[in-house]
C-alpha positions in Angstrom: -13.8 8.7 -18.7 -9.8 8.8 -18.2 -8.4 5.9 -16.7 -5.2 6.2 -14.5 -1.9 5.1 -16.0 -0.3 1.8 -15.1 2.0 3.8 -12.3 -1.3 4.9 -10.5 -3.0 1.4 -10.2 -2.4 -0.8 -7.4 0.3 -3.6 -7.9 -0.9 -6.5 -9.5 -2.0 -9.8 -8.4 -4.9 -7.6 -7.3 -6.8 -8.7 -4.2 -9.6 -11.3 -4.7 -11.9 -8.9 -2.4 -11.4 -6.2 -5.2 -14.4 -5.3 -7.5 -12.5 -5.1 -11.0 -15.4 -5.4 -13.1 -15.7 -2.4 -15.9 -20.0 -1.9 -14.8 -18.7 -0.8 -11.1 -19.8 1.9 -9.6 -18.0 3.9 -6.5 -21.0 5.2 -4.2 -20.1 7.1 -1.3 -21.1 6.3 1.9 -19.6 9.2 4.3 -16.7 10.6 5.8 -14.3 8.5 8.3 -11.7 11.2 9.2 -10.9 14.8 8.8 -7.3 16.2 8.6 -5.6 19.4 7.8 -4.0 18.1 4.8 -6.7 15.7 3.8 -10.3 14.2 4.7 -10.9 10.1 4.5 -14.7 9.1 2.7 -15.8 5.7 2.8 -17.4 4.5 -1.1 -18.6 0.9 -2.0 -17.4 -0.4 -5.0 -20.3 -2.8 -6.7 -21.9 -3.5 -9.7 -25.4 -2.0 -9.4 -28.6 -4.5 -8.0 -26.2 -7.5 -9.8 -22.6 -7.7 -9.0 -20.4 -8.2 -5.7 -19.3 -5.0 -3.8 -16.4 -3.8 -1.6 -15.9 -0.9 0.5 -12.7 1.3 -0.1 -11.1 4.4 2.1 -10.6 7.3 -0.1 -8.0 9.8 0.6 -8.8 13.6 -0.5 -5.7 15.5 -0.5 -6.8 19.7 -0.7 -4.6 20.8 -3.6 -2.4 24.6 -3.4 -6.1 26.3 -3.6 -7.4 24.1 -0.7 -9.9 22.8 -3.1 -10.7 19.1 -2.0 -10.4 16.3 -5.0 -13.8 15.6 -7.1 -14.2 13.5 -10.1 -15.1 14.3 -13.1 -17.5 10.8 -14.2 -21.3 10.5 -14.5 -23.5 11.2 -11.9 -25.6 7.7 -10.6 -28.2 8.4 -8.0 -28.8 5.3 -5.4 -31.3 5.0 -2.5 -30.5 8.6 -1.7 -26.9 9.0 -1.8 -24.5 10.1 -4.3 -22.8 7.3 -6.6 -20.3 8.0 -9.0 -19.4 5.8 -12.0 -19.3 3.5 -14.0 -15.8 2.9 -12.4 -14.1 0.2 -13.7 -10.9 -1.2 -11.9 -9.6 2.4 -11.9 -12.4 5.1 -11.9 -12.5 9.4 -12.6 -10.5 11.9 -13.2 -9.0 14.3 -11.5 -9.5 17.8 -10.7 -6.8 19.4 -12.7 -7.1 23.2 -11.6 -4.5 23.2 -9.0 -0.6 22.0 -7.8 0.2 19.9 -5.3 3.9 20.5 -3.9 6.0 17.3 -5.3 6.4 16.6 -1.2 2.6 16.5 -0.2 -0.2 15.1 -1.5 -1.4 11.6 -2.3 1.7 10.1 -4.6 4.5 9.7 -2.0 2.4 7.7 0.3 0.9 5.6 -2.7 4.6 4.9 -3.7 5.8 4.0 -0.2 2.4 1.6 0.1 3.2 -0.4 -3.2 6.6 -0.9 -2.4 5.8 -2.0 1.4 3.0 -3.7 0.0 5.5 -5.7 -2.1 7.3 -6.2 0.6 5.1 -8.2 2.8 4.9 -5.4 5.2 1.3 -5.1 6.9 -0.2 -2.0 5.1 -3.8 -1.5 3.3 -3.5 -2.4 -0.1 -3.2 0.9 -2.5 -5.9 0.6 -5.3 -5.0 3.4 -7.2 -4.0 7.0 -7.0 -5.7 9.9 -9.3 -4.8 13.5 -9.4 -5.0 14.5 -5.4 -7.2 10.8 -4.6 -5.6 8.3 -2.5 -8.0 4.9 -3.3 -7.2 2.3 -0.4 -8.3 -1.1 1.0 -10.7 -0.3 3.9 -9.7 -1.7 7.1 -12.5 -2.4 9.2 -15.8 -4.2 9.2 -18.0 -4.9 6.5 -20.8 -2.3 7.9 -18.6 0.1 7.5 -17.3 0.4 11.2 -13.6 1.4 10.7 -10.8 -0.5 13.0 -9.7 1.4 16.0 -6.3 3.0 16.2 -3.7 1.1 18.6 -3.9 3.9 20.5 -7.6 3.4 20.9 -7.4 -0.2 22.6 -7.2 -1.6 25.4 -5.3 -4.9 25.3 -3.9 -6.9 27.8 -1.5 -10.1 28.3 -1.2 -12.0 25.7 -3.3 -9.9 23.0 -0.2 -6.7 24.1 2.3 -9.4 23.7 1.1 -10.8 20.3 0.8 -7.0 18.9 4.5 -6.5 20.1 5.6 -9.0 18.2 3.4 -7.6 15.2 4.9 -4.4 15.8 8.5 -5.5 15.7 8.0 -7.7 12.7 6.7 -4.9 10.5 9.5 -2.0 11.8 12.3 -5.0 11.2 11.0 -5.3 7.3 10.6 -1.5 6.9 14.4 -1.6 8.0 15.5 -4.2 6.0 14.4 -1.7 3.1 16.6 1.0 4.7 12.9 2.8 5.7 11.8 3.9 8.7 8.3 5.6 9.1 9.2 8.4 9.9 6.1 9.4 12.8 5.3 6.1 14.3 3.1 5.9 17.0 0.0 4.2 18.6 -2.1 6.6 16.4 -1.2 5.5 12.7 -1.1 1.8 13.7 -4.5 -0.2 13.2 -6.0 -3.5 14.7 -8.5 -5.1 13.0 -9.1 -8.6 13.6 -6.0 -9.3 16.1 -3.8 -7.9 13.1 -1.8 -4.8 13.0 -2.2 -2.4 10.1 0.3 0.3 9.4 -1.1 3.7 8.1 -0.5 7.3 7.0 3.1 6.8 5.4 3.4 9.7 3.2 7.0 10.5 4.9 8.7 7.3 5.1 12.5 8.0 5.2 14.9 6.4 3.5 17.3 5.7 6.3 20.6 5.2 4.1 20.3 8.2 2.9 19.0 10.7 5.2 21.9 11.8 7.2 18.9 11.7 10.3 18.1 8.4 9.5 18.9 6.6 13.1 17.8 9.4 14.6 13.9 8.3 12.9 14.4 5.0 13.3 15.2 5.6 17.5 12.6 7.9 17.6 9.6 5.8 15.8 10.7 2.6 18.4 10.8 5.0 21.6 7.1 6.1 20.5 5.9 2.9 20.1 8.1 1.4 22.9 6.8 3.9 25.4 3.3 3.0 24.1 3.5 -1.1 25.2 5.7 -0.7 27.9 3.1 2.0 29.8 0.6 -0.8 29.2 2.5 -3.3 30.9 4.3 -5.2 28.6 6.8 -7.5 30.2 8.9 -10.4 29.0 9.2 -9.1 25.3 12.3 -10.0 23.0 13.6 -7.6 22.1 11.9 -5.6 25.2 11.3 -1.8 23.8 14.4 -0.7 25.5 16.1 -2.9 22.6 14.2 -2.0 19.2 16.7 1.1 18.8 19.6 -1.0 18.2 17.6 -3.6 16.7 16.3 -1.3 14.1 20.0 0.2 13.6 21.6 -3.3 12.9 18.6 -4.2 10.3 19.2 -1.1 8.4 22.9 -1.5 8.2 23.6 1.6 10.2 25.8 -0.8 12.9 
């Protein structure tokens, strides 16, 4: 079975939580999301009845035909559901009948991940990228329950005020990069165990160079910023109001 060039494979020290072992095998376990572009599965990662597991979030991008991702590996049947493998730190191959356009597709967001990843910047860790596959840390629990969008909470006092600060922390690094995100909002920010989790990055923007660039950077802290303050955030520093000009100083752009 082809394994993924050194480009495609997550940064390395890899994640003690992440089944490297050559014997592993990727079973999937369902689908989490559905998108126009792209549909999110959830697959355990395990060596079969002996080894430890983990669960992963993979992301399968519909290629110029619309034809979604499969791989090509030997076929393991478990307990009624289809397994894949074995996998190895970096299973299958790609489906190579169709192009993606160099703009879409699963290798812009795996770049931005590894670099934020790099960077300290709260993202899931990218495991690997093959063909029009997205491999990605799961956030969520260990049944298999995935964490909510922002958007989908409910917080109050000091859990709002702790996310704030979160928030800020993790739009500050992207600018210190010269990046924005390019669609911020409540609805590609995670929380999973009082921690926010930035997601779905495949148009980060490099601010320096996009002649638009304060114009994303104001207009991912207004989304956000309209988000906390309609929730009742109060006493923040910097308050919402602020983060535009906060954003614009960290990214040099005065």
């Amino acid at each position: 079975m082809d394994q993924p060039a050194a480009g495609e494979r997550g940064p390395q020290p890899y994640p003690g939580w992440l089944v490297t072992k050559l014997a592993a095998v990727d079973t999937e376990l369902g689908i989490l999301k559905t998108g126009k572009e792209a549909d999110v599965f959830l697959l355990r990662r395990g060596v079969p009845r002996t080894g430890p597991s983990c669960l992963l979030a993979a992301k399968r991008y519909r290629d110029a035909g619309h034809r979604m991702f499969h791989r090509t590996a030997v076929i393991w049947r478990a307990a009624g559901s289809a397994s894949r493998g074995p996998a190895g730190p970096w299973p299958g191959g790609p489906d190579s009948g169709g192009r993606r356009s160099p703009a879409s597709g699963p290798s812009p967001s795996f770049a931005a991940l590894v670099r934020l990843h790099a960077a300290g910047v709260p993202v899931p860790y990218p495991v690997q990228v093959t063909g029009t596959e997205l491999l990605l840390e799961f956030i969520g629990d260990p049944d298999g329950a995935a964490a909510p969008r922002l958007a989908e909470t409910r917080p109050g006092g000091g859990e709002l005020g702790a996310l704030w600060d979160q928030l800020v922390a993790s739009v500050v690094a992207l600018a210190r990069l010269g990046l924005a995100h390019g669609d911020l909002s409540a609805y590609n920010l995670l929380v999973h165990e009082e921690r926010l989790i930035m997601i779905d990055l495949p148009q980060v923007v490099d601010v320096i160079a996009n002649p638009q660039g304060a114009m994303y950077l104001e207009r991912d802290a207004a989304n956000v910023g309209a988000w906390f303050t309609a929730r009742g955030l109060a006493g923040a520093d910097p308050a919402p109001e602020d983060l535009p000009e906060l954003l614009r100083y960290e990214a040099r752009l005065g």
